[in-house]
N, C-alpha and C positions, 0 to 999 in steps of 0.2 A: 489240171496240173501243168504246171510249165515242163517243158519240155528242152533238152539237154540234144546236141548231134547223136547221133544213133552210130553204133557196128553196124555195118550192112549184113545182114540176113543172110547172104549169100557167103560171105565171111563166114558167119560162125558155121554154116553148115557143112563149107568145104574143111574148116578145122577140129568139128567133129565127126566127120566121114575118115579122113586121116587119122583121128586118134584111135577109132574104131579099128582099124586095118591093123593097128600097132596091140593093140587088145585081143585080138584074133588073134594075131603072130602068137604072145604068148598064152594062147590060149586061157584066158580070161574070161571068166563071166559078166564082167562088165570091172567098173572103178568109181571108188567114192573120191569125190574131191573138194576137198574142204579148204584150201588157202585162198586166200582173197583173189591173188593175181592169178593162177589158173583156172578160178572158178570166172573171173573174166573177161579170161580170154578163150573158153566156151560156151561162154554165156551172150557177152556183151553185155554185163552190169556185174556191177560190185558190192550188191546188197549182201547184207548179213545168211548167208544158209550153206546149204552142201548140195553140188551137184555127184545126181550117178549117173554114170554115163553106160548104159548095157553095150558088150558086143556088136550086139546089132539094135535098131531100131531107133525111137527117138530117148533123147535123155530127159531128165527129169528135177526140175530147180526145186528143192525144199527150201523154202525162206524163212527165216523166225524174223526179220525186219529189214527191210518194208517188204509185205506182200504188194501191198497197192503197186510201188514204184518199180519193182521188179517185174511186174506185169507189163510195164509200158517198154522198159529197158531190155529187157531181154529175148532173144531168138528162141528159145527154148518153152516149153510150155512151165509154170509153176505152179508151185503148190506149195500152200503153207505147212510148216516143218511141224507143228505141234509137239506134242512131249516127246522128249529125243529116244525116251525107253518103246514107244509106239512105233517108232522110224524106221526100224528093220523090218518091221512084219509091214510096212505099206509097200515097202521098194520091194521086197521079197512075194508079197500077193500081185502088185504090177509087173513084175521082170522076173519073176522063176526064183528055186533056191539060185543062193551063190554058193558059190565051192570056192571058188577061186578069185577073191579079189583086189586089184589095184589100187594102191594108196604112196601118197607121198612123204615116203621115210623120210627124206632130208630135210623135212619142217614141221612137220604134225607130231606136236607133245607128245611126247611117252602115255600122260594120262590122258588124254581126247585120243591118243590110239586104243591105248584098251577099253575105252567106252564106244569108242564107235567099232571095233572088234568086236565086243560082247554082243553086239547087235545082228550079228552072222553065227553063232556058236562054229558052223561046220565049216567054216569059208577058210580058206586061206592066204594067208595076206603076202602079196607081192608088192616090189616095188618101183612102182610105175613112174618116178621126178624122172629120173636122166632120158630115158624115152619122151618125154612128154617135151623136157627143156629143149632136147635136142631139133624138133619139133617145133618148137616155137624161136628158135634160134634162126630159122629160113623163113625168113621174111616173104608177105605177101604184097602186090602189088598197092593195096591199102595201108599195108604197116609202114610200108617204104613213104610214101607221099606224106603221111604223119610226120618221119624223121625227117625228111626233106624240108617241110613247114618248119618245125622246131629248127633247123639249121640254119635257115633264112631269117628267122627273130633272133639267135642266138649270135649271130652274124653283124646284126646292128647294133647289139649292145659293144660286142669288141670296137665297132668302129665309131663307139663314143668314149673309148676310155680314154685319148687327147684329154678331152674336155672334160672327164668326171677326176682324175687324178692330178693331185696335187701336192708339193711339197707338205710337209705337214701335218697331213691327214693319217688318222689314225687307219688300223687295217679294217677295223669293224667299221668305220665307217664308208670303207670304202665299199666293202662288203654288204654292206645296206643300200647304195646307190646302185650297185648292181644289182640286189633283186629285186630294189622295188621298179625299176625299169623292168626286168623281168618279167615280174609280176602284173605288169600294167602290159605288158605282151603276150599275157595269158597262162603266163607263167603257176601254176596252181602249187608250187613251193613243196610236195610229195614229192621224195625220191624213194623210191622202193627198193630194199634189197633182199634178197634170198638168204645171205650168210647171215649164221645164226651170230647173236650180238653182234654185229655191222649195222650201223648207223650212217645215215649222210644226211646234212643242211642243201648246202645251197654247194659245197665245193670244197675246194680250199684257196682261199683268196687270202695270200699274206706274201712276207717277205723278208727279206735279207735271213737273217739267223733265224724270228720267229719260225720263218717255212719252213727251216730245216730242224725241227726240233722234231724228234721221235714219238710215235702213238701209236696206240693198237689196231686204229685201222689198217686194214690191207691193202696199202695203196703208199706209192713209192714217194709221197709228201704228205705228212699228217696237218701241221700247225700247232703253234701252239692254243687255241685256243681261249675262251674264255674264261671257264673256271675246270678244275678239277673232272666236274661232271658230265662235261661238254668236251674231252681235251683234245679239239681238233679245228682245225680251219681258223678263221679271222679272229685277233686278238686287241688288245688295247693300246699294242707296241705301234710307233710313232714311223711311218715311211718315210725312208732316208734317201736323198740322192745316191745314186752310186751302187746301187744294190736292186739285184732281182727283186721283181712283183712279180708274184704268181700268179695268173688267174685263171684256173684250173675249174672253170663254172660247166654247171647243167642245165639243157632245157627241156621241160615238159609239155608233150602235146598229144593232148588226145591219149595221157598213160604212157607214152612213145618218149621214151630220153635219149637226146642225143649227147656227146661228154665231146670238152675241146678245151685245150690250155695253147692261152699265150702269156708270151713274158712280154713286161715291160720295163723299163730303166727310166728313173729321173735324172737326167743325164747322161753320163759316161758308165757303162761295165765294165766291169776289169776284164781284162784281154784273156787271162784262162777262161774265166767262166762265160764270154762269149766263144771261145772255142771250144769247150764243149756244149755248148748250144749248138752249133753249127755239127757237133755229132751226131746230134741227136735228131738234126733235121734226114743226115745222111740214112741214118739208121730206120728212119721214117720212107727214104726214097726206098730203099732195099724193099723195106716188107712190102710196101708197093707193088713191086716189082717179081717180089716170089710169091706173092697171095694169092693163088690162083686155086682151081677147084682140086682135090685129089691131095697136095700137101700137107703133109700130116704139122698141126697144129703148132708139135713141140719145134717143127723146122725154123721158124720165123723166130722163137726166143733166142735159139743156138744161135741163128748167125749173127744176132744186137749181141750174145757175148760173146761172140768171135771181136766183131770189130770193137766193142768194149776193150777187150784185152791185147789187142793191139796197140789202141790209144794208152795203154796205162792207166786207165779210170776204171777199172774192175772194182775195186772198194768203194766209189761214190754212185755206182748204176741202181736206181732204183731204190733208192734211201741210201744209207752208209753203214759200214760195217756189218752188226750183226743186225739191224733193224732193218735191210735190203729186203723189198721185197720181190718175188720169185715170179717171176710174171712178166710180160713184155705188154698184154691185152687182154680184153675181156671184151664178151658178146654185152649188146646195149637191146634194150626193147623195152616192154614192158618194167623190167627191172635191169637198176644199174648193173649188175654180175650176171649176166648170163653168161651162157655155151655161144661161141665158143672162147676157151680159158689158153692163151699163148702162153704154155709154161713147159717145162718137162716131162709131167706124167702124164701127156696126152698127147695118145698116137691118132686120136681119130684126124681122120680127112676134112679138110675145108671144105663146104660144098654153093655152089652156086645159090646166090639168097641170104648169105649169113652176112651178120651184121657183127663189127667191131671196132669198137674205141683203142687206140696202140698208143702208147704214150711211154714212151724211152725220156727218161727224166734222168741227172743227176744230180747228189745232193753235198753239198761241202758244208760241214759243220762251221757254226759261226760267219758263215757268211750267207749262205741261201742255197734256194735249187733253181736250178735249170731245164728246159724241157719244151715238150711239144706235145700235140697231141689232137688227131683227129677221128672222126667215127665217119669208116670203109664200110662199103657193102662188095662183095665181094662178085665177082662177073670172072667170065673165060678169061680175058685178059688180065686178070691181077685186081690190084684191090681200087676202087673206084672211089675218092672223098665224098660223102656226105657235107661232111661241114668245111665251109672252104673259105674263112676268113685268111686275110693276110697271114702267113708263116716269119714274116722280117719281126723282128725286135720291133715292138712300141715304145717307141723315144719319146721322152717328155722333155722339155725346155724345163735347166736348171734355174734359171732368171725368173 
């Protein structure tokens, strides 16, 4: 069997020694975990099964496909899952009754919870996401080097888009030039999210009004997209001199995303909306500069609408009007939304290791959006760039 890079061993065991400690705390009999991206990133593979992970000892990969490849990929020892009504009574003959177990509410169907429920009669089901995301929101010295990599490809691509943009060009197509560059830099085109119906492609890569059109994604530029079914990111609408491109792109490496928006102009920007560009880099210096360990989360939104509301662009911060979304950041790793969330109802503390994408955006109807956007890991000093292409406006010759 061909063989793929490997998690290091040492990886998964120190993030299952950790989550173990976190299972204790709340004193747990162990935790079933069933979503793809947790199972992992305690595993080191993404095959089809459910890992439990006991209190103490080692954990246990049940696979229904691939056993084979899951043998090779993963740190944990496996075992094929066979009929899911047999499943309780095997993890319960290897690891003791459970009384008490952890499961992740914030994504495990109502009906797969009470089938894999039924599999504990006496157990009680706790729930163990936000302990776990929190968790994986503090980056290891190997996750870090992933994002680091993606920043360095993601980095070359911005510093071809001179040469890939041109009058003319439609936004899809611009948008296809960037990923299949991407792509050809390893780019695996999976963007993973947590939020339930949250969806992502490749980004949103568009411009002048298309960018600024309203969508139900959670994120402060939708697009107008391609059809009805799709309504977000790159569309069929014609790039104009004189108007904001978005290019609001992601890279994948190794499962590891890093997020970063630049703008570009075919020519001249109107003079408002490079001044609030030049807010929004400000507002980018700040969090810098307050991101430090101990900072409680909601701090860093307040002060982008502190200075928001001085400049007088409180109605265009983060979408417009009522379609603004609430947020200044969001943690990047294994999936696009992680912990930790720059918003208001989060008092937790920043802590050394965490990773986030911040991206102070404005958006004026009819005309475009504006904005920035880089993924920080966070150090004693404040927040330190991961991705560090150029911040200046990318000017393209009108001629």
């Amino acid at each position: 069997m061909h063989q793929l890079p490997k998690v290091p061993a040492t990886e998964v065991e120190n993030r299952i020694n950790k989550f173990q400690k976190t299972l204790q705390q709340f004193e747990l009999d162990g935790a079933l975990i069933t979503q793809n991206v947790d199972i992992y990133y305690l595993t080191g593979s993404m095959q089809n099964g459910v890992l439990f992970v006991p209190a103490s000892g080692q954990p246990r990969f049940y696979v229904k496909k691939s056993v084979s490849r899951a043998e090779v990929e993963a740190s944990v020892p496996v075992e094929a899952m066979g009929r899911i009504k047999e499943l309780g009574k095997k993890i319960q003959s290897r690891f003791g009754q459970v009384k008490k177990i952890g499961i992740e509410m914030d994504v495990l169907p109502y009906g797969l919870a009470i089938r894999y429920l039924s599999m504990f009669p006496d157990g009680e089901p706790v729930d163990i996401s936000f302990p776990l995301r929190l968790q994986r929101a503090v980056k290891s010295d190997y996750e870090l080097e992933q994002l680091r990599v993606a920043a360095s490809r993601v980095n070359e691509i911005v510093a071809l888009l001179p040469e890939i943009i041109r009058p003319g060009m439609s936004e899809a197509e611009l948008a296809a030039k960037i990923e299949y560059k991407l792509h050809l830099h390893g780019n695996p085109g999976i963007y993973r999210m947590r939020g339930y119906n949250q969806e992502l492609s490749l980004g949103v890569v568009a411009s002048g009004s298309a960018a600024a059109t309203p969508t139900y994604f959670d994120g402060p530029a939708g697009g107008l997209g391609l059809t009805t079914a799709s309504p977000q990111g790159a569309s069929h609408e014609t790039i104009a001199a004189g108007e904001p491109i978005l290019v609001d792109i992601s890279m994948v490496n190794e499962g590891y995303i890093v997020d970063q928006t630049r703008i570009a102009v075919i020519g001249e920007l109107d003079q408002e909306l490079e001044s609030a560009y030049e807010l929004t880099r400000k507002i980018l210096k700040e969090a810098e500069t307050m991101g430090k360990p101990g900072v409680p989360w909601k701090f860093l939104y307040a002060r982008a609408l502190e200075m928001v509301e001085e400049a007088g662009l409180t109605e265009h911060f983060m979408g417009y009007g009522q379609d603004r979304a609430k947020f200044l950041g969001h943690g990047v790793g294994l999936e696009f939304d992680e912990l930790p969330v720059l918003a208001t109802a989060f008092d937790q503390p920043l802590e050394t290791g965490m990773v986030i994408a911040i991206e102070p955006k404005f958006t004026f109807p009819g005309r475009g959006v504006v904005g920035i956007e880089n993924t920080y890991l966070v150090t004693e000093n404040g927040l330190e760039p991961i991705t560090f292409a150029s911040e200046e406006l990318i000017r393209i010759p009108a001629g």
